[in-house]
KEMARRO-220785 format. One record per atom (N, C-alpha, C): atom name; residue number from 1; residue in three letters; x, y, z. Coordinates in nm, 2 decimals. Layout:
<atoms>
["CA" NUM "ALA" [X Y Z]]
...
</atoms>
This chain:
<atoms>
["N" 1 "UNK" [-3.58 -5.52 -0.61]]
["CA" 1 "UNK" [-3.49 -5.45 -0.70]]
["C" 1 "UNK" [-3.52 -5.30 -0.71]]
["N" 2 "UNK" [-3.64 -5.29 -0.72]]
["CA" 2 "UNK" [-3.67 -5.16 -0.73]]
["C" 2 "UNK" [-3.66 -5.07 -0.59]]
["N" 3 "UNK" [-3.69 -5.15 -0.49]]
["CA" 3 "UNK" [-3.64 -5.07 -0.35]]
["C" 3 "UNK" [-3.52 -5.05 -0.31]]
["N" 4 "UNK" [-3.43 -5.14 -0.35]]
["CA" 4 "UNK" [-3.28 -5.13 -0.37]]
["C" 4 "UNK" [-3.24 -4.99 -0.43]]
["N" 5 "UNK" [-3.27 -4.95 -0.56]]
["CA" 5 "UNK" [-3.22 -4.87 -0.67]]
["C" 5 "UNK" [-3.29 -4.76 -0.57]]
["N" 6 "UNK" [-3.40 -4.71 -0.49]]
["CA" 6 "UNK" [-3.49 -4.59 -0.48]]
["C" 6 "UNK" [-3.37 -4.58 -0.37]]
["N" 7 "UNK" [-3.32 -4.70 -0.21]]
["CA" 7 "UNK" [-3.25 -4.64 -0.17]]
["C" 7 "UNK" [-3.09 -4.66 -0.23]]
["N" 8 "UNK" [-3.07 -4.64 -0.31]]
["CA" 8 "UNK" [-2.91 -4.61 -0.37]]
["C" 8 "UNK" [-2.98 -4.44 -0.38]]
["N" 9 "UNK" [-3.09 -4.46 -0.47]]
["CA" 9 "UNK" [-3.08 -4.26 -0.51]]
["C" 9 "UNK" [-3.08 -4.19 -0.38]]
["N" 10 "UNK" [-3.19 -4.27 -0.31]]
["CA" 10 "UNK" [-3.22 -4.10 -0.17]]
["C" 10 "UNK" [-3.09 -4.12 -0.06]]
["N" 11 "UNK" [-2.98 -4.25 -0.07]]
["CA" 11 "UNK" [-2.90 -4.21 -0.08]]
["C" 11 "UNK" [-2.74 -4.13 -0.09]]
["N" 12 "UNK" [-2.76 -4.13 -0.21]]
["CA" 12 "UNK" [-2.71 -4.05 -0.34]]
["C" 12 "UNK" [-2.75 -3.88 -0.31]]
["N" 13 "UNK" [-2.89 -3.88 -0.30]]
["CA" 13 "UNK" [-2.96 -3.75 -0.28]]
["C" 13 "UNK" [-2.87 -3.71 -0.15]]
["N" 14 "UNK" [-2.86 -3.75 0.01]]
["CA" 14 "UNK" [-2.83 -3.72 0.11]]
["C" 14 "UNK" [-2.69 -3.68 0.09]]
["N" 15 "UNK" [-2.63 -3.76 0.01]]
["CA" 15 "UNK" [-2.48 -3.73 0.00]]
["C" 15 "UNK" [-2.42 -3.63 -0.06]]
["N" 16 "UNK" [-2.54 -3.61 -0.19]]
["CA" 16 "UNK" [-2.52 -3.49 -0.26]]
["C" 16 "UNK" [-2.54 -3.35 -0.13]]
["N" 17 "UNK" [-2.68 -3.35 -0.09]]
["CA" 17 "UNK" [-2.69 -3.22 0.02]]
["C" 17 "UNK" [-2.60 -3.24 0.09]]
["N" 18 "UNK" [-2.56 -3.30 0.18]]
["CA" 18 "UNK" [-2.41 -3.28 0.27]]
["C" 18 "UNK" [-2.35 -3.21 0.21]]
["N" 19 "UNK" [-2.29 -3.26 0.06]]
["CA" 19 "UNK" [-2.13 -3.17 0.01]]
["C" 19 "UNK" [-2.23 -3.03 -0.02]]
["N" 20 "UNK" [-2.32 -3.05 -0.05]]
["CA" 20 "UNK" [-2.38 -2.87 -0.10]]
["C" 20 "UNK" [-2.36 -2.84 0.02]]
["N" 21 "UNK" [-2.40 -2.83 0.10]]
["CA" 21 "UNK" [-2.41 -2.78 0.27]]
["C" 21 "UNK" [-2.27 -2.75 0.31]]
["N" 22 "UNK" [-2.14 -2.83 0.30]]
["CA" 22 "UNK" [-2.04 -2.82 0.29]]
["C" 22 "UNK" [-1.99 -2.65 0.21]]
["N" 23 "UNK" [-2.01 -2.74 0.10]]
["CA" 23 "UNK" [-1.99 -2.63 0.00]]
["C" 23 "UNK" [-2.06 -2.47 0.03]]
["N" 24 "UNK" [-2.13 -2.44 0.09]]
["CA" 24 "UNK" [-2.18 -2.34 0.11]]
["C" 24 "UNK" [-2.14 -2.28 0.21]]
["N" 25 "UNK" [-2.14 -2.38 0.34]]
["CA" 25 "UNK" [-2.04 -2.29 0.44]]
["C" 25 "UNK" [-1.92 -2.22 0.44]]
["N" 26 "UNK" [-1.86 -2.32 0.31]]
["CA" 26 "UNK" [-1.71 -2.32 0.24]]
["C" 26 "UNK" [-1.70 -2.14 0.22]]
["N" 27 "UNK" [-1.82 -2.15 0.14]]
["CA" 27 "UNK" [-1.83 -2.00 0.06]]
["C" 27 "UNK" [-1.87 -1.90 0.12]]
["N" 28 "UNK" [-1.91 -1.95 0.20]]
["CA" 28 "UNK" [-1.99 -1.84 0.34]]
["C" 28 "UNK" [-1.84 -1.79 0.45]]
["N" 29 "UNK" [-1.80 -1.86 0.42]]
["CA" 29 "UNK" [-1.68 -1.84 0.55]]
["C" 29 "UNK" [-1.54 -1.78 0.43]]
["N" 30 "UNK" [-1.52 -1.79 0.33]]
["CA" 30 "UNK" [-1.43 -1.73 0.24]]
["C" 30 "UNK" [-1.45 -1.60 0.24]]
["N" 31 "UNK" [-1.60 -1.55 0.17]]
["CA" 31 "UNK" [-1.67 -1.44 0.16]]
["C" 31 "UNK" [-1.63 -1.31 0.32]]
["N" 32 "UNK" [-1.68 -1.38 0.43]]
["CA" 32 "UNK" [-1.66 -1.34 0.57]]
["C" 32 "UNK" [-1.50 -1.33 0.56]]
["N" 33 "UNK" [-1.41 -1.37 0.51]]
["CA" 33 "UNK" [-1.30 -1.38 0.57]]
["C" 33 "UNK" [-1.22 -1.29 0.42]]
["N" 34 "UNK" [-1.29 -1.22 0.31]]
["CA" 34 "UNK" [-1.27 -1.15 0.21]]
["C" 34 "UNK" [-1.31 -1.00 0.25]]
["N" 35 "UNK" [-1.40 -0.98 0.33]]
["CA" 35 "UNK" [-1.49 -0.84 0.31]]
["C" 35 "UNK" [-1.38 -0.80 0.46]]
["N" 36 "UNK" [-1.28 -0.93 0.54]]
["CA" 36 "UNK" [-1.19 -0.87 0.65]]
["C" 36 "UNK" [-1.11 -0.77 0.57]]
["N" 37 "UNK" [-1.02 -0.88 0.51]]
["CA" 37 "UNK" [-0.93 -0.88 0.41]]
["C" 37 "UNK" [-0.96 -0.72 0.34]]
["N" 38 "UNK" [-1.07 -0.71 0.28]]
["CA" 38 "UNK" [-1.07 -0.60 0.22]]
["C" 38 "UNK" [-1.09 -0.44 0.28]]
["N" 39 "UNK" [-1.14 -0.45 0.41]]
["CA" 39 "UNK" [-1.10 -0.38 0.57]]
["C" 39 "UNK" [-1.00 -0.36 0.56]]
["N" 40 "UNK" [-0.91 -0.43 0.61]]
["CA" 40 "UNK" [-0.76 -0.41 0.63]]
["C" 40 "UNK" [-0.73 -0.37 0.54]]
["N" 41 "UNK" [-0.74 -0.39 0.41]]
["CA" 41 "UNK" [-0.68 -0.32 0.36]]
["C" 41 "UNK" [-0.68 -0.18 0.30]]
["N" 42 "UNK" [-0.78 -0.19 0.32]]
["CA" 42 "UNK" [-0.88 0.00 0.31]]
["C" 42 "UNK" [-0.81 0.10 0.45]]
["N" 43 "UNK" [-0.79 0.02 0.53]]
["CA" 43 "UNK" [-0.73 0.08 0.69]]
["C" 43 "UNK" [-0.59 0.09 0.62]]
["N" 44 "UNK" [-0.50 -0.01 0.59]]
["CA" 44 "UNK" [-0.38 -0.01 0.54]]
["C" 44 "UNK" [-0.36 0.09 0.46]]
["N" 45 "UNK" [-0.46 0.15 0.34]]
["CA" 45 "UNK" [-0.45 0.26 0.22]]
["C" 45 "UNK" [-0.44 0.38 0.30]]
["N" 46 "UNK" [-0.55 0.37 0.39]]
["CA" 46 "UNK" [-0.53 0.52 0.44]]
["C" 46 "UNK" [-0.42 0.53 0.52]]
["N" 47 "UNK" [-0.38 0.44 0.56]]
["CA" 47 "UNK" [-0.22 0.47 0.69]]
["C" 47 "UNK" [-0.12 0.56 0.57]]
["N" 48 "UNK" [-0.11 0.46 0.50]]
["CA" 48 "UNK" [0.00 0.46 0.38]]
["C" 48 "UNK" [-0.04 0.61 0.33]]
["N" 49 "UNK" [-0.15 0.63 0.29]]
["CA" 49 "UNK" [-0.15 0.77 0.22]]
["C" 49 "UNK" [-0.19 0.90 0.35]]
["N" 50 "UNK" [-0.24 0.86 0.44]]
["CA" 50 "UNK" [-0.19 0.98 0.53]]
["C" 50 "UNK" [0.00 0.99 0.56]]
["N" 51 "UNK" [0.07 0.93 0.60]]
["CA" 51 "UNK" [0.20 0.96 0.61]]
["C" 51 "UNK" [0.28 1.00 0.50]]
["N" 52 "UNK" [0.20 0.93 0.37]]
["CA" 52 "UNK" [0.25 1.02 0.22]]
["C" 52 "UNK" [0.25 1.22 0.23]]
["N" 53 "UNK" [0.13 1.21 0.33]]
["CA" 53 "UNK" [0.07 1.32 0.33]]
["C" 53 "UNK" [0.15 1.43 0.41]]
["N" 54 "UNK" [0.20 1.35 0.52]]
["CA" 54 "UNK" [0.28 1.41 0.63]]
["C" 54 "UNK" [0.41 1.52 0.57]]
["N" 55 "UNK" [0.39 1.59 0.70]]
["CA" 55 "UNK" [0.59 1.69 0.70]]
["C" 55 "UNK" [0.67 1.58 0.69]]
["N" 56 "UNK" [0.78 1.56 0.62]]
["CA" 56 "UNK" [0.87 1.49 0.67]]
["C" 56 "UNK" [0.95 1.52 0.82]]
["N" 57 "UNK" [0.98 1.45 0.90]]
["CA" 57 "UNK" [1.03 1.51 1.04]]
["C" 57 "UNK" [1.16 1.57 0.93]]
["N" 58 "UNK" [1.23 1.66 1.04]]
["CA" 58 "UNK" [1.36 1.75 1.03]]
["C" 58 "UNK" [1.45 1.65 1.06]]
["N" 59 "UNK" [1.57 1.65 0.96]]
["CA" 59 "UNK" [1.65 1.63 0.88]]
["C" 59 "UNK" [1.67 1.52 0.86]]
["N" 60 "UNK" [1.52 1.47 0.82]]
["CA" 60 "UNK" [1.48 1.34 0.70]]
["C" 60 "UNK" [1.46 1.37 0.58]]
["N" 61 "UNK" [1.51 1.50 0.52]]
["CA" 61 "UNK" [1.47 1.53 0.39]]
["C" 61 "UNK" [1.60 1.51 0.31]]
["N" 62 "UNK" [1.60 1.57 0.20]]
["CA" 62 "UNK" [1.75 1.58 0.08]]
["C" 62 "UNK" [1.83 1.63 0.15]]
["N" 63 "UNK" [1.84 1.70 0.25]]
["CA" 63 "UNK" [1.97 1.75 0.29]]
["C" 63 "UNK" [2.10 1.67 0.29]]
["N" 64 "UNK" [2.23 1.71 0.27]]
["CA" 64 "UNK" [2.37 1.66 0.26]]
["C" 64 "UNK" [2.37 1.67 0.41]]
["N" 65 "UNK" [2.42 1.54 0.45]]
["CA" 65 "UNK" [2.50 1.51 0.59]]
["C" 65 "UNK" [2.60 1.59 0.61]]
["N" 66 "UNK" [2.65 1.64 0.74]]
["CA" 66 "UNK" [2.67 1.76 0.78]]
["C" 66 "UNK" [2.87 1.68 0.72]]
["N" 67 "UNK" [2.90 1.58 0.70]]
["CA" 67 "UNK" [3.06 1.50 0.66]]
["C" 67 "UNK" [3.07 1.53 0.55]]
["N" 68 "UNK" [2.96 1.55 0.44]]
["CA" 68 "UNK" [3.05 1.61 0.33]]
["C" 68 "UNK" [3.09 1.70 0.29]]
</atoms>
């Protein structure tokens, strides 16, 4: 009875570390795939605000089209 109940726990215990081990790659590969994410989009900020920055090319500004 008692050897029964020790292997129910250690394997209880084994099943628990799997899903932790699981669980951590889980988080380990979210993280890695957040710090891309947050790349891109630091790359994306500067595109967007250098062309904010830009001349507009010639005669992409307010000017009236030459029909009215």
């Amino acid at each position: 009875m008692e050897e029964e109940r020790i292997h129910r726990l250690e394997t209880r215990l084994l099943h628990t570390e799997d899903l932790l081990d699981t669980l951590n790659m889980t988080v380990y590969r979210q993280q890695e795939q957040l710090l891309r994410l947050q790349r891109q989009l630091a790359e994306l900020a500067g595109r967007v605000s250098s062309m904010a920055t830009e001349t507009p090319a010639p005669g992409s500004s307010d000017e009236v089209p030459p029909h009215y």
